[in-house]
N, C-alpha and C positions, 0 to 999 in steps of 0.2 A: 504494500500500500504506500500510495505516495506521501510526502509528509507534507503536513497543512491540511488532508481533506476532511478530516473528523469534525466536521461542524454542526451533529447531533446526537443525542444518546440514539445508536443502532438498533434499541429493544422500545423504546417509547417513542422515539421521533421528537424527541423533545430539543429545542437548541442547546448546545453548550455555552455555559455562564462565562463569558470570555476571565480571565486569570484577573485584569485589573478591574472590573465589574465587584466580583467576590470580595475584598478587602476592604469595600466602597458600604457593601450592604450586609455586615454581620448581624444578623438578628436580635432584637433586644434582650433576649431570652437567656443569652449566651453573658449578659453583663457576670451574674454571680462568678462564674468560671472566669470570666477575664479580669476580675477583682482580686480573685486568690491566686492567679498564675502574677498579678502585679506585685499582689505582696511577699510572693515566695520570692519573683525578683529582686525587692525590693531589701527583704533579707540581706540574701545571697551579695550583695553590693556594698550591704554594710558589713558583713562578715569576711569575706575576702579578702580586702586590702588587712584586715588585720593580719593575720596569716598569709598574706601573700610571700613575704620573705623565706618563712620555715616550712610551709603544707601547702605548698601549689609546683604543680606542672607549667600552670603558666610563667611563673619566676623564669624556669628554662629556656621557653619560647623565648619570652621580651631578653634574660642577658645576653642568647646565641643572636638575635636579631642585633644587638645593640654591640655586641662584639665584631659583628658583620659589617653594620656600618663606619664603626669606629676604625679599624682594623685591616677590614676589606678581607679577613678571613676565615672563612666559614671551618668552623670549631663544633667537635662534637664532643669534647670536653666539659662542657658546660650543661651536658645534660640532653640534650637532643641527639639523640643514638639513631633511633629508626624512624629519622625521615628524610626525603627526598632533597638536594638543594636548592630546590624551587619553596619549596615551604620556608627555608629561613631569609631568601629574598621576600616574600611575599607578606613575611612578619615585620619587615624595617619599619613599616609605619605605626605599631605602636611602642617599637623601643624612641618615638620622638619625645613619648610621657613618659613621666614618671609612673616607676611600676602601682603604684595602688592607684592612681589614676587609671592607667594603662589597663587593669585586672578591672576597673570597675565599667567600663565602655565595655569590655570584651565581652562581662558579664553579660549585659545589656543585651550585646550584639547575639550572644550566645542564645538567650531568654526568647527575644525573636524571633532567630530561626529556629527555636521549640515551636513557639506556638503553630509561625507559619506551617511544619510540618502536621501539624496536630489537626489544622483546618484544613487542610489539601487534603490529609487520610480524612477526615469526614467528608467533604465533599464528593471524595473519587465513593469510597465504597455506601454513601446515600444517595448518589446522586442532586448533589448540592447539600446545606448548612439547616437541619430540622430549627424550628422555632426556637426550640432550647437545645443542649445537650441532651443525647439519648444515653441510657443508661446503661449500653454500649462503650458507649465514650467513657462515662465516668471510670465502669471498669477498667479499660484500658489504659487509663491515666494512670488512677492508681495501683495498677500491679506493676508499672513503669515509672512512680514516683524517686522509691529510695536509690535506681539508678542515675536519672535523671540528677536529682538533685547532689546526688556524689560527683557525677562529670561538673557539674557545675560550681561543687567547691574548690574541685582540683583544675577550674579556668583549664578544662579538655577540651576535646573536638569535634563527639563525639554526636554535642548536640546542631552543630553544623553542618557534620556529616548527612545525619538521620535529617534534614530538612533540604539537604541537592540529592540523596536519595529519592527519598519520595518525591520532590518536585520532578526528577527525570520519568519516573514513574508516570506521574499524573500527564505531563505533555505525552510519553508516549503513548498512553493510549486514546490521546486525544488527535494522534498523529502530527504532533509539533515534533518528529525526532530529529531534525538539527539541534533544536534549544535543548531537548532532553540529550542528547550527545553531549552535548558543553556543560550539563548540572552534571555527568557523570563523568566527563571528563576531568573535572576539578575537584569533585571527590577523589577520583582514583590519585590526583597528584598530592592532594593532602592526605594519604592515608592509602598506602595500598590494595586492603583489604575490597573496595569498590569493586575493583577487575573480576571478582570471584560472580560480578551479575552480569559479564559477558556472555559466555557460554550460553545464558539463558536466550539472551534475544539473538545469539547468532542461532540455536536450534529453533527460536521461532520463527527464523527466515528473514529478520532485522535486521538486513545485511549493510545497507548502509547505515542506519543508527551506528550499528557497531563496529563499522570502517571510521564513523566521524568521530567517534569514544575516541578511536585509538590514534589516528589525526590529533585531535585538539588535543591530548592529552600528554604525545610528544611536543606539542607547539609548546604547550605550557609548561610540562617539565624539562624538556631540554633546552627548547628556548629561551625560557626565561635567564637561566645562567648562563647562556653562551651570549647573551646579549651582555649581560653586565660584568661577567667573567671572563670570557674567554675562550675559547676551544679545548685548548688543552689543559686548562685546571676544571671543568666542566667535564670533559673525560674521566680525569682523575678522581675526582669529588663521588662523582657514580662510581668509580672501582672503588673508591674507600664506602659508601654504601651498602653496594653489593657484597664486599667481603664482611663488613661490623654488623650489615640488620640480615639481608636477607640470607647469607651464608651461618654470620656470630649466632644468633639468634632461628635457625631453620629446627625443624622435628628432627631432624638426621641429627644436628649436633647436639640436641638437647636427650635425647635417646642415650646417643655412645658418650657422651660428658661422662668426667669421674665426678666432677659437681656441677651440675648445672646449670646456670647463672643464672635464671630467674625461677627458682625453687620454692618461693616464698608460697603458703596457701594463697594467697589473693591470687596469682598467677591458674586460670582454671584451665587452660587449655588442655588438648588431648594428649600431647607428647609427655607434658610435665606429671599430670594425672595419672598415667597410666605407666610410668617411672617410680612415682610415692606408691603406688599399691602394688607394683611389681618387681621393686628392687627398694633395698633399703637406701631410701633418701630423707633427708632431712628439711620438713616441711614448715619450718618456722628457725632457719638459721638465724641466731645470734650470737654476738658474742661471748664467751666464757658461759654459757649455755649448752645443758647437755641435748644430741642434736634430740628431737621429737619425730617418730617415723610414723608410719601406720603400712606397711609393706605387707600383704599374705602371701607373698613368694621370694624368690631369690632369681629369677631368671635371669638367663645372657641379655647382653643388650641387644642380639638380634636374633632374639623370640623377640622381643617389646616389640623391635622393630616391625616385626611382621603382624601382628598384632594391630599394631598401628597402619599398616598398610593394608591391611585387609578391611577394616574398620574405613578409611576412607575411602577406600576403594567400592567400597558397599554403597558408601553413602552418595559417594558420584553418581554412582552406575542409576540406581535409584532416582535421583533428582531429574536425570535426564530421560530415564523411563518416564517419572510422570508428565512430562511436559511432549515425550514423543506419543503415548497412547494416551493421551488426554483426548477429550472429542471437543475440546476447544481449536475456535479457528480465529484467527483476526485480521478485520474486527469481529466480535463475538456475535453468535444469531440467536441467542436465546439466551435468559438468566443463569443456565448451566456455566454454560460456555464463557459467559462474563466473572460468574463465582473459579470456575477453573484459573482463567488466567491470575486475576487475582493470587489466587495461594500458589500458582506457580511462581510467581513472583516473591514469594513468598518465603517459599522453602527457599529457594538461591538467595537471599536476604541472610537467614538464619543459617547457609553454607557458608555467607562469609567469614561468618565467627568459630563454627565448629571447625575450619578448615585453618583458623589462623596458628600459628607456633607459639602465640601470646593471644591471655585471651583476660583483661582484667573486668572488674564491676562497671567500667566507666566506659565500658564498651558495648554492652546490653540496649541503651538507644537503638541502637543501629539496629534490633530486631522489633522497633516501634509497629514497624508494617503490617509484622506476622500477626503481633501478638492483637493490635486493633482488629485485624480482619477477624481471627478465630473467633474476639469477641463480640462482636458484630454478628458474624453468623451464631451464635450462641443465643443472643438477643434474639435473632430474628426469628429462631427457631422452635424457640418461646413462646412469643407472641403471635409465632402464626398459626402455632398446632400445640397451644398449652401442654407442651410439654418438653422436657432439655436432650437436649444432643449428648449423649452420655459420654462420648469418647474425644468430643471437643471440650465438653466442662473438665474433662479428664486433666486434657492437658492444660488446661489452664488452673488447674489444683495444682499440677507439680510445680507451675510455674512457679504460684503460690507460696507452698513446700520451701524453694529455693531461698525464697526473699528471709524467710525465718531464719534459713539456716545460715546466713551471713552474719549469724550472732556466735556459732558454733564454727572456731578454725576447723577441728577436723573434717567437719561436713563440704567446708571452701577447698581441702585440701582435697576430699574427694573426689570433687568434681562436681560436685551442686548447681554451679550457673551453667557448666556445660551441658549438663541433663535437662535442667529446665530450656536451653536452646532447643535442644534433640527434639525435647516436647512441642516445642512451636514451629518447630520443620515439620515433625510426625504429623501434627495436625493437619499442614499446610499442604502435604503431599496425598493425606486422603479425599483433602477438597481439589484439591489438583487435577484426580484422574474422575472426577463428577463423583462425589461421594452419594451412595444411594439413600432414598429418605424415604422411609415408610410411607409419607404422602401421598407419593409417586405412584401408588397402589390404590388411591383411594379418590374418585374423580370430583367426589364434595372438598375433601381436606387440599386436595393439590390446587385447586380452583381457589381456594381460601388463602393459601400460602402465594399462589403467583399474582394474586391482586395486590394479597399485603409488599410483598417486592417491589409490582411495582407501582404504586402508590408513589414514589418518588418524594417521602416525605419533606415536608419544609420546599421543596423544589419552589411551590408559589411563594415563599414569603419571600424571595431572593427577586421578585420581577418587581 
């Protein structure tokens, strides 16, 4: 499909609410919600700068930024290990304030692009902004809260990220994929982990979407420093990258390590998880501290290995099965087929994270997608045929589950925030391949359920 032609919902015929239209007419309904996302910013703003110097990620940002300018040399000493040289050009502008200044704009900045993703995921999956928040929404919010608000102590990226996510999202199914090329293409340069939703639209047949991802995304990462740097420290800069993040830092090295550098439980990813309970390591190093293990084996490190490679390998094969036998097509021709793409989009959302070598709390944002749609269809499922989706409520209990157990290290050590992902892929891959619905069976209750869909809630209060 060409890009630009989407200029209706394909299931109601109803026009699409052009992007600057939406921001113009948020419904009154929605004030309470926007009162408490101000004051959590508002918080967050006054808290920061305090601790900005001793308990932020952002510190590292703003003094590699301010050492770049200063200096003209891009330093990963300072704290910025795994990211691209385009990212610490791209930060000069706020090493020009002062850091509690500088942490309290960013806050700001950060705060927005939450919301903004927060009303794009309501618009794409209601078909425009209901009167008020559905209670859908609110769910989603809140099982998303204590991450949210953790990236946002620690001045992270993650709430930046998760808002040129979903905006790439939202244009592309509106077929704007140039623009959605460029939200993804600047995700992928500020944070690698983006690239892991290519796959998805080149097996959708997105071919150029995701020839222009990867277009703008060398403009911007290589460009950017061969403009202000040079060719060959621009060269250079990428091999000391490739060797410190994506080599220092890979499953391979974190696997065969005799210790391996990011051990600590907050660390949930797959490679480190499946090291703590498969070889004795020590999941809360400190110093003159005896180490803490929780190992029920002793194996080589290549059984882990394979282990671990069977394990993604599963998870690949799987993600691309649902999106190859799905009986979604696009654009979608029925509420099935629009529910499918959704969670396929979905589960590759929640691969970024299951797939990454580091995987901390302040990077859970980035499965905002998954975790609003599941809740949504929960909702909807509800409300249409009084009764729950037992294996979607499911995973949203473990989701649940996890958040609790961020109070228990051993449980973080286990792998907690990585199971609760799993959960919101799981989910995401049953709606994926058209999840069957007792309805479906039943020509009164199915009739009941595809009115209420499309109903197009709130849709009029937005004209």
């Amino acid at each position: 499909m060409a890009c630009g032609t989407i200029r209706e919902n394909p299931l109601t015929s109803r026009p699409v609410i052009p992007l600057r239209e939406t921001w113009l007419r948020i419904p009154s309904g929605w004030r309470p919600l926007v009162a408490a996302w101000l004051i959590v910013t508002l918080a967050l703003c006054v808290y920061t700068p305090i601790r900005a110097e001793n308990g932020t990620d952002f510190r590292d940002f703003w003094r590699t930024a301010k050492h770049f300018r200063e200096t003209g040399e891009l330093s990963s000493e300072l704290g910025v290990h795994n990211y691209l040289p385009a990212f610490t050009i791209f930060m000069q502008a706020w090493s020009f304030l002062p850091l509690p200044a500088a942490i309290v704009v960013w806050t700001i900045a950060s705060s927005l692009a939450w919301g903004m993703a927060v009303l794009l995921t309501e618009i794409v999956l209601n078909d425009g902004l209901a009167p008020r928040p559905r209670p859908p929404t609110y769910l989603a919010l809140l099982l998303m809260l204590p991450y949210a608000i953790d990236c946002g102590v620690l001045g992270q990226l993650a709430l930046f990220l998760t808002f040129l996510v979903v905006l790439a999202w939202f244009l592309a199914i509106r077929g704007e994929e140039w623009f959605a090329a460029i939200a993804l293409a600047l995700a992928a340069v500020v944070k690698l982990m983006p690239v892991a939703l290519l796959p998805f639209f080149l097996i959708r047949g997105r071919w150029r979407m995701t020839a222009a991802t990867v277009g703008f995304a060398v403009l911007l990462g290589w460009g950017a420093p061969l403009a202000v740097i040079g060719h060959s420290r621009t060269v250079a800069e990428h091999a000391a990258y490739r060797a410190r993040a994506v080599e220092g830092h890979s499953a391979h090295a974190t696997i065969y390590a005799e210790k391996p550098i990011k051990s600590k439980y907050s660390n949930n990813a797959l490679p480190i998880v499946l090291r703590r309970w498969l070889t004795p390591v020590d999941y809360d190093p400190q110093p003159e501290k005896p180490p803490t293990r929780m190992n029920v084996a002793n194996l080589p490190r290549g059984a882990v290995w394979w282990i671990y490679a069977v394990t993604m390998a599963l998870l690949v094969t799987i993600s691309i099965a649902a999106v190859v036998r799905s009986p979604a097509r696009w654009p979608p021709q029925s509420l099935e087929q629009l529910r499918s793409l959704h969670a396929q989009f979905g589960a590759w959302c929640c691969m970024m994270l299951l797939a990454t070598p580091l995987l901390w709390t302040h990077y859970l944002p980035l499965v905002y997608w998954p975790l609003a749609f599941l809740a949504d269809r929960a909702g909807k499922q509800r409300a249409a045929l009084g009764r729950p989706d037992r294996f979607t409520e499911a995973m949203l209990w473990v989701w649940l589950i996890a958040i609790v157990a961020l109070a228990w290290p051993l449980a973080r050590a286990a792998g907690a925030q990585w199971l609760a992902v799993l959960a919101m892929w799981a989910g995401c891959v049953r709606w994926s391949l058209g999840a069957p619905d007792p309805s479906d069976s039943d020509p009164k209750r199915f009739q009941k359920k595809a009115e209420f869909e499309l109903r197009g809630e709130g849709l009029g209060a937005l004209r």
